[in-house]
C-alpha positions as CSV (number, residue, x, y, z in Angstrom):
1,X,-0.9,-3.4,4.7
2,X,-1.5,-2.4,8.2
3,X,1.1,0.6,9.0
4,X,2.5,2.7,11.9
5,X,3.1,6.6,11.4
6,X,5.0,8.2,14.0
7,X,5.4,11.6,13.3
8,X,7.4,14.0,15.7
9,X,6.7,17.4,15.7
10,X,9.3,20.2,16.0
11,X,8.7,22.2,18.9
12,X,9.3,25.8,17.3
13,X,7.0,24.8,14.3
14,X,4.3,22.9,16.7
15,X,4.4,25.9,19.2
16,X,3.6,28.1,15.8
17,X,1.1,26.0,14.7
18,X,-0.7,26.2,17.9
19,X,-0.2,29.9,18.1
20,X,-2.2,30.6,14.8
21,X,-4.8,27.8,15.3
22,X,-3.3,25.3,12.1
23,X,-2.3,22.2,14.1
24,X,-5.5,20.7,14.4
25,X,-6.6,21.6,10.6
26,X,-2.9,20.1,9.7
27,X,-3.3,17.0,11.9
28,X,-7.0,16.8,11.0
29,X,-5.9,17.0,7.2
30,X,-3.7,14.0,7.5
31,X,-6.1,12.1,9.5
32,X,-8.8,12.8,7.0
33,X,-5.8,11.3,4.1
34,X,-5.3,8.3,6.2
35,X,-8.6,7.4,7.4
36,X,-6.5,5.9,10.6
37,X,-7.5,2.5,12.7
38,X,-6.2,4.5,15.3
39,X,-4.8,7.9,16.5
40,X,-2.9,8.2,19.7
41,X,-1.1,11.3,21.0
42,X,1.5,12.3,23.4
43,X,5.1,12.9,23.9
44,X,8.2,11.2,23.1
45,X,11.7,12.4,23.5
46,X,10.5,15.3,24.6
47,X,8.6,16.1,21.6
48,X,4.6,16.0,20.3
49,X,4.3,13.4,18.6
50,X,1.0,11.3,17.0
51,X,0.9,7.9,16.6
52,X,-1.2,6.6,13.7
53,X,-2.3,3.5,12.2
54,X,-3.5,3.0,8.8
55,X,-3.9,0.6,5.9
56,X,-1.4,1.3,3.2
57,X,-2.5,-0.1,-0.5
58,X,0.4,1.7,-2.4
59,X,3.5,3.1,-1.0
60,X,2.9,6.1,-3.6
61,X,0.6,7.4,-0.8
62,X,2.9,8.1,1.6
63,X,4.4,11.9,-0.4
64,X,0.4,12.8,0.3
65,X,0.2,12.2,3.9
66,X,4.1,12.9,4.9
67,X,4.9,15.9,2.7
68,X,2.3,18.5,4.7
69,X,3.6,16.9,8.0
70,X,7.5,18.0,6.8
71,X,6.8,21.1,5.3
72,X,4.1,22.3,8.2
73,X,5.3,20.9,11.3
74,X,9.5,20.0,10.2
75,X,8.3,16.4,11.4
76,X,10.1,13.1,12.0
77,X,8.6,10.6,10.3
78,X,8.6,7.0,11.0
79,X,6.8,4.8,8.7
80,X,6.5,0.8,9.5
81,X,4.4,-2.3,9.0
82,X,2.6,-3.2,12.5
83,X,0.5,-6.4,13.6
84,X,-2.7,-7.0,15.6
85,X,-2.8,-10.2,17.5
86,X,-4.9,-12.2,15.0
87,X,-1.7,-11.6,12.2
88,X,0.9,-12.3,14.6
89,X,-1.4,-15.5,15.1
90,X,-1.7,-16.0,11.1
91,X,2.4,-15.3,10.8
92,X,3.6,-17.6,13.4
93,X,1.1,-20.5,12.1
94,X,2.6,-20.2,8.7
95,X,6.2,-20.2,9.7
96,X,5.2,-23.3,12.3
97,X,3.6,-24.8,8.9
98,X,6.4,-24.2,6.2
């Protein structure tokens, strides 16, 4: 299943990360896990935050990817089932047809 990670970076641990060069081998770690659709970056509510979309097979992979974002960055992590246009197309037909 297509997913949507949002993950919100403390500031104090971001701003350490940064500091001794681990954010990109932390952020390059999960995108390695996830093998993303897409990656987008930038700031929400005044925090860093990454915007990722992935393909989800089990829910047991979500302690891999999430648990190095919590204990590394003391993220926020959003974790939701997302659409591209052709499954919103797919979805409406079959509620039209049932």
């Amino acid at each position: 299943m297509r997913m949507m990670l949002m993950c919100q970076m403390d500031t104090e641990k971001a701003n350490a990360a940064i500091r001794s060069n681990r954010l990109d081998e932390v952020l390059g770690a999960a995108l390695e896990r996830l093998r993303p659709e897409a990656a987008y970056f930038g700031a929400l509510d005044g925090m860093r935050t990454a915007f990722i979309v992935f393909t989800m097979e089990q829910p047991s992979e979500l302690p891999v990817v999430c648990e190095p974002l919590f204990n590394e960055l003391n993220a926020k992590i959003t974790v939701f089932p997302v659409m591209n246009p052709d499954d919103v197309r797919t979805g409406v037909g079959r509620f039209l047809a049932s």
